[in-house]
N, C-alpha and C positions, 0 to 999 in steps of 0.2 A: 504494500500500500504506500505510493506516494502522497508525503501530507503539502499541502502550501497554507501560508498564514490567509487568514480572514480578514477582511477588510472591511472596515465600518458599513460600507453601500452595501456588501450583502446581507448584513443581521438584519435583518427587520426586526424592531420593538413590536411584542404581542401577536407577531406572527407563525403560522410552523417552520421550521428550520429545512431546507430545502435537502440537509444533510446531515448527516451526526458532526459535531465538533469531537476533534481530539488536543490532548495538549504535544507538544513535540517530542513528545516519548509513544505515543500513540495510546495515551490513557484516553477510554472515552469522556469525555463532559460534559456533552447533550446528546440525545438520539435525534435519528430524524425522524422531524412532526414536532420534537420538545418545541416549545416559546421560550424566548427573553422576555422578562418578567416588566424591566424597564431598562433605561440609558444606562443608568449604571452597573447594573447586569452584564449591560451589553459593553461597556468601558473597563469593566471586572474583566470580561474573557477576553478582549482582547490586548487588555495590560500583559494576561499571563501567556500571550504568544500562542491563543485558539486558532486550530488549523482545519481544511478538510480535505480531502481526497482531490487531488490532483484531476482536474479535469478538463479536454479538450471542447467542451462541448462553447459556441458562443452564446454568451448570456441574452438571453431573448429582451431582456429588459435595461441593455445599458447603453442609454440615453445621453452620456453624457461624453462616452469612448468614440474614437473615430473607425466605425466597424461600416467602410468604403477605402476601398481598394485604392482609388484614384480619387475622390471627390476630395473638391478644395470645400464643396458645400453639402449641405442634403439635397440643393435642388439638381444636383451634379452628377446623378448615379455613375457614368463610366466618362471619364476626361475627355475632353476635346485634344489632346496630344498639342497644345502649344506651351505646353512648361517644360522646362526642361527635361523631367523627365518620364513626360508621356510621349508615346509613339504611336504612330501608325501601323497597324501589320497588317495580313493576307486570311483568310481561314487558312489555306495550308502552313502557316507559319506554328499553328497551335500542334499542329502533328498530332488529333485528335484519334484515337480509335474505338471499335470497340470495345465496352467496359471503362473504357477511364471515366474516373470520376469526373464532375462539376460540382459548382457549386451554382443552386440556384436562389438568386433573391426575389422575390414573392413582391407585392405593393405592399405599400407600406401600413396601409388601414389594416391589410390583410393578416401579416405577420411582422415582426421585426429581424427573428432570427433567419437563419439561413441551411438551407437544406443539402444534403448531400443526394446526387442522380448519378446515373451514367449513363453513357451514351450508348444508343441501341444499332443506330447509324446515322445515313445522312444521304441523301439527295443535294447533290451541289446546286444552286440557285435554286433550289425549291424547300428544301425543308431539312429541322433538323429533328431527330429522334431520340427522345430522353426519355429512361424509366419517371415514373410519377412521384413527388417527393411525399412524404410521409411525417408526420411526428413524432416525437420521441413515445406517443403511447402507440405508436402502429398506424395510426388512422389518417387518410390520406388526406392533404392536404386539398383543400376545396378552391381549386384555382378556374378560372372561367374562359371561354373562349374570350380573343379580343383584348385578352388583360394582357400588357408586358414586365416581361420579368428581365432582370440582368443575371445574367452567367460569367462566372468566373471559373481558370484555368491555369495552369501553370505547366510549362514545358523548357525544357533546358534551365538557361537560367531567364526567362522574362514570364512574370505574372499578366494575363490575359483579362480583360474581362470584353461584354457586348451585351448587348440589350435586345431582345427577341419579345415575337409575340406569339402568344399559347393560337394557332391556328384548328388545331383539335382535338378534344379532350378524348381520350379510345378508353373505356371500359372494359371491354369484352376482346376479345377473350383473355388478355390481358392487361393490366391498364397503365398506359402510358401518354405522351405529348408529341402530336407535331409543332413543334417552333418553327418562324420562318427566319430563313437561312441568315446568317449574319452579313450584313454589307458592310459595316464597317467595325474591325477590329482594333482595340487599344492595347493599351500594353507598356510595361514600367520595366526597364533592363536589372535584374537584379543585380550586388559586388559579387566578387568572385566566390565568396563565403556569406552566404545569406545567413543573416540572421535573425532568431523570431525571438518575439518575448516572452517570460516566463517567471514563473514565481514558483520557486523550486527550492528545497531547504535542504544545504550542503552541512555535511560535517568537514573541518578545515582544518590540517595540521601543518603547523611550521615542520618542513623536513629534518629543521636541527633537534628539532622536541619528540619528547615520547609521545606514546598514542593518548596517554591520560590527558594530554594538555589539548585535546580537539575543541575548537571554539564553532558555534554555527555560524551560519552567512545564508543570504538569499542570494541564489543566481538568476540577476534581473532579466537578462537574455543569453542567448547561446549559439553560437558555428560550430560549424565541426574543426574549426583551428581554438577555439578558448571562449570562454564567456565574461558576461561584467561580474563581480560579484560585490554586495553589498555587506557593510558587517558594521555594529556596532563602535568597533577601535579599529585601526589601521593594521593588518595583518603581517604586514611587513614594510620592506625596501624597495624600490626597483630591481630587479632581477635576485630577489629571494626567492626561494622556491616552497610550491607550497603541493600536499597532498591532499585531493579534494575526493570527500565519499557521497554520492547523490544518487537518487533513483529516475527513470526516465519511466513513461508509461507509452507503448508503442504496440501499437495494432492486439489492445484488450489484452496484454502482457505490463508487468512492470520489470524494468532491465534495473542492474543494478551496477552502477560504474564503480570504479574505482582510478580516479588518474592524477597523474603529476602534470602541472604548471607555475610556470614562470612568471613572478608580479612584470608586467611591463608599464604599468600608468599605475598613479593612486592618486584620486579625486576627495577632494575634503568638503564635508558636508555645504560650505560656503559656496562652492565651484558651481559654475552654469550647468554641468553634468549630471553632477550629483542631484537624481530626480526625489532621491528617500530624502527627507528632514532627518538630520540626526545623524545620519550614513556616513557611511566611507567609503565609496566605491573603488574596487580593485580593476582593473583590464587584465585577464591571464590570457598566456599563449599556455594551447597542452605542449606536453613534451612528452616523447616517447608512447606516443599513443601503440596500443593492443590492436592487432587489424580487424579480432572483432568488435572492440568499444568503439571502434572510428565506423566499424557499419551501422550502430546503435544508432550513432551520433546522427552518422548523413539522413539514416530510413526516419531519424525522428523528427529531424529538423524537413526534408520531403514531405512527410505527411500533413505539418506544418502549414507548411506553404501553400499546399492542395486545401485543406481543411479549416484554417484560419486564416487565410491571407493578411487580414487586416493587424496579425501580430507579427509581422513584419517590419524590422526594423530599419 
């Protein structure tokens, strides 16, 4: 079980808890369905570092996050490609087949969250072919002819999105969507080493200390060359080395790392960087990566990209 800390936006006062809380030993301290009684309840659990289970899922409710791909606005679902770093691309440029995933975004009255499909096929200039999205209870989502929806993609290194409209809803005998064809594709060039965000909770040991001396740290985001890492006091030097223990959760599996890196930056709470109050942020480069902790790494940070776009750094 990977845990991440709680954040005030998801406690609701007097509401049921979408999840069990644990503390960062994985003791339980609420179940899911328990309520927060009041504020300070809710200031109680998350003084003492209330965590829950690591989840990729996007929060259907956060209104306040930038969950668009490309939009500088809401009124802006896929970019016009004149910033610097929107483009233009082809449909064949997606190198779309079948079964890869999309993501589909629904109107906005309709849903907020964002659903996973795949692609069935495709008729060039005529239509495209998506399984039907669903909810997390099973139950199909209720989309209508005529309504448009934006789809997002990811291939090599450039995140795709385009905007289509539901042409016909198929029931029978299976039930899926014609969309029509995309005319025009956007697209954002990912760095060499993309990185997504993440609220992940390391155990951190200075190389030259024994194992009793492990301190935590959040790892704010993550590539498969190193992540930011957040901690309380400053972990080290430049180029001190540090051993980091962390869980990753990856295709309904949770992986369990184990790796060495190298401090190369340390940001003090004050710094432009430094997004935590209070924080220290660390830059680590891995060293001596395991060839399979580096498949962990890439497949986790992929599904990523595919699955949350918007936590892309």
């Amino acid at each position: 079980m990977s845990l991440i800390l709680a954040s005030k936006d998801e406690i609701a006062v007097g509401k049921p808890l979408p999840w069990p809380l644990y503390d960062q030993m994985h003791n339980l301290l609420l179940g899911q369905g328990d309520m927060v009684r009041d504020s300070e309840h809710r200031d109680e659990l998350l003084a003492s570092g209330a965590c829950h289970e690591l989840s990729w899922e996007v929060p259907a409710d956060d209104e306040n996050g930038d969950d668009s791909l490309f939009a500088a606005d809401e009124t802006s679902p896929v970019q016009s490609g004149k910033d610097e770093t929107g483009t233009h691309f082809t449909f064949d440029d997606m190198k779309l087949k079948v079964e890869d995933r999309l993501q589909l975004e629904p109107p906005a009255q309709l849903a907020r969250e964002r659903f996973l499909v795949k692609v069935i096929g495709y008729i060039r200039g005529v239509s495209l072919l998506v399984t039907a999205p669903a909810t997390v209870n099973g139950l199909r989502l209720q989309l209508l002819e005529g309504e448009t929806v934006v789809m997002r993609s990811f291939s090599g290194q450039n995140a795709f999105g385009f905007a289509c409209t539901i042409e016909r809803v198929i029931k029978t005998p299976y039930e899926y969507l014609h969309l029509s064809f995309p005319d025009k594709v956007e697209g954002i060039v990912i760095r060499k080493a993309p990185r997504v965000k993440t609220r992940i909770i390391a155990a951190v040991q200075d190389s030259k200390h024994s194992a009793e001396e492990q301190v935590s740290a959040l790892i704010s985001d993550i590539s498969a060359n190193g992540v930011s890492l957040d901690a309380k006091q400053p972990l080290g030097d430049k180029g001190d080395m540090l051993n980091l223990a962390f869980r990753v959760h990856l295709h309904n599996i949770d992986a369990y790392l184990s790796v060495k890196g190298i401090i190369r930056a340390v940001l003090s709470d004050d710094a432009d960087d430094a997004s935590t109050p209070g924080f220290t942020r660390h830059g680590i480069e891995f060293q001596e990566l395991q060839p399979n902790d580096s498949v962990v790494l890439q497949s986790m940070i992929y599904q990523q990209m595919i699955e949350n776009p918007h936590k892309l750094v």
